[in-house]
N, C-alpha and C positions, 0 to 999 in steps of 0.2 A: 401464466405470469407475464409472457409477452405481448397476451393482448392488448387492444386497445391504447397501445404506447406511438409516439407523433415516430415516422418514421426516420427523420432526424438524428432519434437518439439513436439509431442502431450504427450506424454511420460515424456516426463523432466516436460511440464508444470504442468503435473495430476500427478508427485511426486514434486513438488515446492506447490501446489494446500494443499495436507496434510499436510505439514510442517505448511503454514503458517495459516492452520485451527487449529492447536494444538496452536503456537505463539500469536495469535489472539484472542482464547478460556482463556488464562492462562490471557494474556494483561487484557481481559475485566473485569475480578475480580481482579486483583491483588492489585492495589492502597486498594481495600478495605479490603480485605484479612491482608495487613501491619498494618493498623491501629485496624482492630479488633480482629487480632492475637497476635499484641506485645503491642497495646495500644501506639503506636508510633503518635505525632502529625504531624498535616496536610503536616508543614513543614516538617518534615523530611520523613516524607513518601513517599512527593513529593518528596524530595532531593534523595530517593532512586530510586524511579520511573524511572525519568528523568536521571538521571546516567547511569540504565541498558539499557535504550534504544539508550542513545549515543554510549555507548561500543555493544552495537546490531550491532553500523553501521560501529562503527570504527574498527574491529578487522578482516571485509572481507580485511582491506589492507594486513594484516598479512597472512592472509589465503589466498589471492594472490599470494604475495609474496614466501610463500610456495607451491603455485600449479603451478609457474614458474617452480620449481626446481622438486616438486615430481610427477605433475598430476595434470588435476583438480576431473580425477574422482576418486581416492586416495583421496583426499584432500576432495571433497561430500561425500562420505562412512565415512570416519573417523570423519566427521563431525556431521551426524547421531546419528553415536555411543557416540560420547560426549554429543549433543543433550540430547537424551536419558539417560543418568545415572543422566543428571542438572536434568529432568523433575521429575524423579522415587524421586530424594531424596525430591522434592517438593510436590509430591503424599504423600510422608509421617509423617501422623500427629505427632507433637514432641512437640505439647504445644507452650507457648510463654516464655519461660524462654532465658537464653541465648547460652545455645548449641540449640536450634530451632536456634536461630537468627542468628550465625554462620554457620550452615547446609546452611542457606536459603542463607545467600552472599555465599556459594563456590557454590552452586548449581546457582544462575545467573551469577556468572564468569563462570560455565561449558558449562549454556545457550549460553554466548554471545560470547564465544570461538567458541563453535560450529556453532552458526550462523553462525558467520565469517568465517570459512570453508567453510560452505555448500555453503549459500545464494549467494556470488560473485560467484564463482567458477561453480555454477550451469547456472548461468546466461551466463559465459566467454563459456561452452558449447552451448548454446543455438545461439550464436553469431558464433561458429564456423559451424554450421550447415549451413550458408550461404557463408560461405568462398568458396563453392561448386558454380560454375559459371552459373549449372541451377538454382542454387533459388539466385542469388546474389538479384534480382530485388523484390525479395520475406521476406526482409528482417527487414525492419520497418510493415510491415503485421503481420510478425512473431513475434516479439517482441510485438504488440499490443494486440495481439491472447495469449501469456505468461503473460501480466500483467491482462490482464481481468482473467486468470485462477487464480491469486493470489488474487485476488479479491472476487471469490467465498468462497475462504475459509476466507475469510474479515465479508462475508455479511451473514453468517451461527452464525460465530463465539459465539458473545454476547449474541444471543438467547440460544444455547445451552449451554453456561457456566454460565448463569443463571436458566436453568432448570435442568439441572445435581444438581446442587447446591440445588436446592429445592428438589429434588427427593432424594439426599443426609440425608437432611433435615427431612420429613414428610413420608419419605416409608420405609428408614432405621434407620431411628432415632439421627444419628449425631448430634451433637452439630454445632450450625450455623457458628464457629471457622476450629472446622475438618469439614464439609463439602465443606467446598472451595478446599480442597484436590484431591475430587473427579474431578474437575473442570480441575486442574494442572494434572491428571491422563489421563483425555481426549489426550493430548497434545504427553505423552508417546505410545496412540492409535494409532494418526494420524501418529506418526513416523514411526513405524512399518509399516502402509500401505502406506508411502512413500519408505520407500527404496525395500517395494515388490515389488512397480511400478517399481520399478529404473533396478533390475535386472531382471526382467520377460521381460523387455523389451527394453534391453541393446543396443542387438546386433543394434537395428534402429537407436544410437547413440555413440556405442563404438569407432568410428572411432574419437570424437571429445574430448576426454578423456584427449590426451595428454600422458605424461609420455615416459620411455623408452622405452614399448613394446609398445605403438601404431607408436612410429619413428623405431621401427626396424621392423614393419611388413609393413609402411609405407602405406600412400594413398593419392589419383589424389589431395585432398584439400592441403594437406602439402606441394605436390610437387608444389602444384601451389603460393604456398606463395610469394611474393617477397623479393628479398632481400633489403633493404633499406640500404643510404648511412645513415652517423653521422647526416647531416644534414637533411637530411628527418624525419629522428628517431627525431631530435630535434623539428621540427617544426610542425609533432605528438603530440610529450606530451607535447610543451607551447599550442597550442590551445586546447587540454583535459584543463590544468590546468584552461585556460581563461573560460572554460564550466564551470569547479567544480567550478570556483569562483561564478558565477550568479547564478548555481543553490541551493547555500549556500543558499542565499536570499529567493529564490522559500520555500525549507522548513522554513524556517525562518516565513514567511506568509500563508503556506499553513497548518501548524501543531496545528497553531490556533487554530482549529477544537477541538485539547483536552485541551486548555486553558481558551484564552480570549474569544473564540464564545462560549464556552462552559459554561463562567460565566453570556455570556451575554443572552444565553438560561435560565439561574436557575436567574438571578435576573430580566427580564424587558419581556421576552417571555411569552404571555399565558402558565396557567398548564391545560389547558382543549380545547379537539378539537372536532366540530358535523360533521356530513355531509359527504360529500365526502373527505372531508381534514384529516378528524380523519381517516380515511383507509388508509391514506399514512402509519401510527405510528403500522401497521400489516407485520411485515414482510413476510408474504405469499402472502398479495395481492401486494407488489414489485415484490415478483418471478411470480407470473401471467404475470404479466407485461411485465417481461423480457422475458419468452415464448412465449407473444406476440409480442414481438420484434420482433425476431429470428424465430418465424415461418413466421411471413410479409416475411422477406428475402428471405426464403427459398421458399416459395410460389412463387416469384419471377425471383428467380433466379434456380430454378431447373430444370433437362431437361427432365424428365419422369413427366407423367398423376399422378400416385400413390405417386411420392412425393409432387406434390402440395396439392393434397387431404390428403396427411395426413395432413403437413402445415396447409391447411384450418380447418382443424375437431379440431387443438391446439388452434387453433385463433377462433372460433366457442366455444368450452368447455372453453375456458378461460376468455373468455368475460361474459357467461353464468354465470359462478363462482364469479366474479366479480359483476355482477350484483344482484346476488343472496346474497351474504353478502353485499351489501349495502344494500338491503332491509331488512337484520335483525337487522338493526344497531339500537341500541337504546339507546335516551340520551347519556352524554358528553362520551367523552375517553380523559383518563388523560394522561399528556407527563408530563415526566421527561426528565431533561438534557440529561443525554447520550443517550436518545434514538433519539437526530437527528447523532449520529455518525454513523448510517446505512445508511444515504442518499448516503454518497461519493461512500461507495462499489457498492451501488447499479445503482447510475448513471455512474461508471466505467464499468459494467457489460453489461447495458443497452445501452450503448452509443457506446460501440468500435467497433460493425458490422456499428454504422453509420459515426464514423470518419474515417473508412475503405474505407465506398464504398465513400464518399466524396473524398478522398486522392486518392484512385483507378481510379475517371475519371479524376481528375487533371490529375494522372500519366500517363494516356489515351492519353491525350491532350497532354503531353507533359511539363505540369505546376504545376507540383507538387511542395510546396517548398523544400527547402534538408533541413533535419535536423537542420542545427543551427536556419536556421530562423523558424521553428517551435517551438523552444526554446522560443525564441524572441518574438513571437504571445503570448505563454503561459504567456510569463511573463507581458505581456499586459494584457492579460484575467483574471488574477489573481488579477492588478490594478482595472479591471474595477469590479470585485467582490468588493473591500473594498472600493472603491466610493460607490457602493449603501449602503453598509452599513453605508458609512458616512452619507448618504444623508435622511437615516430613523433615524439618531441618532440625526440629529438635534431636541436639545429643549428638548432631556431626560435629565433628573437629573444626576449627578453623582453617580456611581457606588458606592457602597457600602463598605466601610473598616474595618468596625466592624465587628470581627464574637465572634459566639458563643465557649463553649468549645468542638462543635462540628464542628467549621469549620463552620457553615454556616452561612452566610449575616447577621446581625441582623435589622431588620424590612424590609421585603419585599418592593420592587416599587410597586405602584399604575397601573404604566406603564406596559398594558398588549398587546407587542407586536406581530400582529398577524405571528401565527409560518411559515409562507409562505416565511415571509422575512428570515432567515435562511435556508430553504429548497430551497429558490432562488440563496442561496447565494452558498449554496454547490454544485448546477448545474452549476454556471458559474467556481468556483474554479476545479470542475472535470473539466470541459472542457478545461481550463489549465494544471490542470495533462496529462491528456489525448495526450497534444500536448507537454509537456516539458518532462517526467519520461518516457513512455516508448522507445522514439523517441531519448531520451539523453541516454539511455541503447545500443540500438541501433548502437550510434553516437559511443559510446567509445568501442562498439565489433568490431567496421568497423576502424576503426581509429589508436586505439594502436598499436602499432607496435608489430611484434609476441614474440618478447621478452619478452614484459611485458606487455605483456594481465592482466595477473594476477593481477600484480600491478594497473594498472590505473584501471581495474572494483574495486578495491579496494579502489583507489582514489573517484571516483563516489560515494563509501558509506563512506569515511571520510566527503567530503562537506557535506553530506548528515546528517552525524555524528551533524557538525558542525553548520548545520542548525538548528536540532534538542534542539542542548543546548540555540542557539539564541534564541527560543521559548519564553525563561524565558522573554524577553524584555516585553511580551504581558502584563506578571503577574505584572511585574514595572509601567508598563501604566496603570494597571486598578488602577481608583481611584486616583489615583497623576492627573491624563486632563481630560479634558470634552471626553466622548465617540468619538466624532465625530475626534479629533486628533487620539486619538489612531488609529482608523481604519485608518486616513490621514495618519500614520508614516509608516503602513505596503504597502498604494498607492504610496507612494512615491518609499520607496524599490525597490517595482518591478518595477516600472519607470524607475527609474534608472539602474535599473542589464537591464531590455529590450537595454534601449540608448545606455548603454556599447556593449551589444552584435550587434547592427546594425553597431555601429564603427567599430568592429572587424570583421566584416563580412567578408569581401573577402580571409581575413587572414584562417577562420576557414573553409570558403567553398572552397580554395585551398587543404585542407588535405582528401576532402570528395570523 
């Protein structure tokens, strides 16, 4: 799966990889951090949350829009660096009074500024790496190969921001307030050994940078660009926009995940799991897992004796291991809510060597779909995810509206649903991802016109922005319908964004 890929992308992906391992590390405490740093309620904690993570997505337009004009790898470096002073002033403990609470908003305007630099711009790279006519065919491979690497540092993330945090805690002695500090420190790590990636191993990708010194030393990719009429340029960016409209939606249903699925884990989902099922809730024996993915492949598909053997000896020790911590397992294992928000990274992880070589014999044959209607599929796959949850929700109670002074439910459900149906559910929702996010990244590196590359990967993270804030619908539906609507309003959505895109169809596989 990693053959034949410009060596560029491995490089951009493993410094994309640490950013979003620090991102993802700070994400997983932070809600908690607000409330038991400033004593802030649910609501507004939430209202803070949910804010920083809109302006996460909407300010790659800005930082587009500037890498049009300065670079994109100007525009990644300088992005870093603002990264990094947002995280350092979050590293540092300052109480909960009201200069803390000021420090903390300039420092996630610094965060989501710098995103916004980095995140598109790195991506607009990543896309230009295929502008090159030998890897053109190479090119939704590549992007798949770049979202699984962000994934990794997805499915690490909450484990170690939760033991940093105790180690903070019980080795150094912190107060349970400053120790989330240490957590947000992390974040400032991963930066650094992103941007060492980024220059240690430039040159494999300096040519996609952009700016005025890569058009004055110019290369075969730039020269090969086309020049587009008005009307080509037009009929580019309305079929981008027709994407960012549908995949508004996609996040809109797919972000659930830290909402409504997420209440409906903590009110109506078993808190205890035995057996084999309780090993899912180990994040290590997920990465067993995935080493046995990846070594099957490899095993497979390699042309030398001693790479299969090694393959086999991973697939051999990992199974073994596997095996061996089931047999220690003893009595229940308790779940908490967030802990199915590991599923998604890990079936992202897990999954992309197999929607690869899927998509790869298609491409074989001749039958591959082209990106929009992969779109289109996802957004099906997505429906068909919140059907089964309608279809286990008939006959539950309604959702809970009372909480405590702490936010939480007041009197538990009876309803102890087993946790399979969520973990089934985030398998189908990945498999959507899988087919809509990186393939729609893809869609708009191949597609925008060179002008404004910047822009439109910028546009992709305002839908995306704007999906994000949609989420709140989930919290309005919980408890106002019966469980079984709310999941129908999120099948519907994608229904409808899917129908939309099969109308449009011709229109958007003309620009492809």
């Amino acid at each position: 799966m990693f053959e034949g890929q410009p060596k560029g992308l491995f490089a951009l992906a493993l410094a994309n990889t640490g950013e979003r391992f620090g991102y993802y590390t700070m994400i997983a405490v932070f809600a908690l951090f607000l409330r038991a740093n400033f004593g802030l309620t649910p609501g507004v904690a939430g209202t803070i949350y949910s804010s920083f993570l809109m302006f996460v997505y909407f300010f790659p337009l800005i930082g587009g829009i500037m890498a049009d004009k300065f670079g994109f790898g100007r525009m990644v470096t300088v992005g870093i660096l603002i990264m990094f002073a947002g995280y350092l002033l979050l590293s540092v403990p300052l109480g909960g009074n009201t200069v803390a609470l000021v420090v903390m908003l300039a420092a996630l305007l610094l965060i989501g500024f710098g995103t916004g630099l980095f995140k598109g711009n790195l991506q607009v790279m990543v896309g230009n790496l295929y502008d090159d006519p030998k890897y053109a065919d190479k090119r939704d491979s590549g992007f798949s190969i770049f979202y699984m690497a962000i994934n990794i540092g997805a499915l690490f993330a909450p484990t170690a921001a939760i033991k940093i945090k105790e180690y903070a805690e019980t080795a150094l002695g912190y107060s349970s307030n400053d120790a989330y500090h240490f957590s947000f420190a992390v974040a400032c790590a991963s930066l650094i050994l992103s941007i060492a990636i980024y220059y240690i191993f430039r040159s494999t990708f300096r040519h996609t940078e952009g700016g005025k010194k890569s058009a004055v030393k110019g290369n075969a990719t730039a020269a090969a660009e086309p020049e587009l009429t008005k009307e080509e340029t037009k009929q580019r960016i309305v079929a981008l926009c027709l994407v960012f409209a549908v995949v508004i939606f996609f996040w809109m249903a797919f972000h659930q995940n830290g909402l409504s699925l997420t209440y409906f884990a903590d009110e109506f989902t078993a808190k205890s799991s035995t057996g084999v099922e309780s090993m899912a809730f180990d994040v290590w024996n997920l990465v067993l897992i995935i080493f046995i993915v990846y070594a099957a492949f490899s095993l497979f598909q390699s042309k030398t004796s001693k790479a299969k053997m090694i393959s086999a000896a991973v697939i051999v020790v990992s199974v073994a291991l596997l095996i061996w911590k089931y047999y220690r397992l003893t009595g229940e294992v308790s779940i908490s809510a967030p802990i199915f928000q590991q599923f998604n990274p890990f079936y992202v992880v897990a999954l992309t060597p197999v929607s690869m070589a899927i998509f790869g014999s298609l491409a074989a044959k001749g039958k591959e779909p082209s990106a929009p209607r992969k779109i289109a599929y996802g957004m099906i796959v997505a429906a068909v995810a919140y059907a089964l949850m309608m279809l286990f929700s008939f006959g539950l109670p309604m959702p809970e509206t009372v909480a405590d002074a702490s936010g939480n439910p007041v009197g538990k459900h009876v309803a102890d649903v087993t946790p399979n149906l969520l973990i089934g559910t985030y398998l189908i929702l990945t498999f959507g991802e899988l087919l809509l996010s990186p393939m729609g990244i893809s869609f708009v590196s191949k597609v925008a016109p060179p002008k404004y590359k910047g822009m439109m990967m910028g546009g992709w993270f305002v839908a995306t922005a704007i999906g994000n804030q949609l989420v709140l619908v989930g919290g309005l539906l919980w408890g106002a319908v019966p469980l079984w609507i709310c999941w129908g309003v999120f099948m519907a959505v994608c229904l409808v964004a899917a129908i939309f895109m099969f109308t449009m169809m011709k229109r958007l596989e003309k620009v492809c």
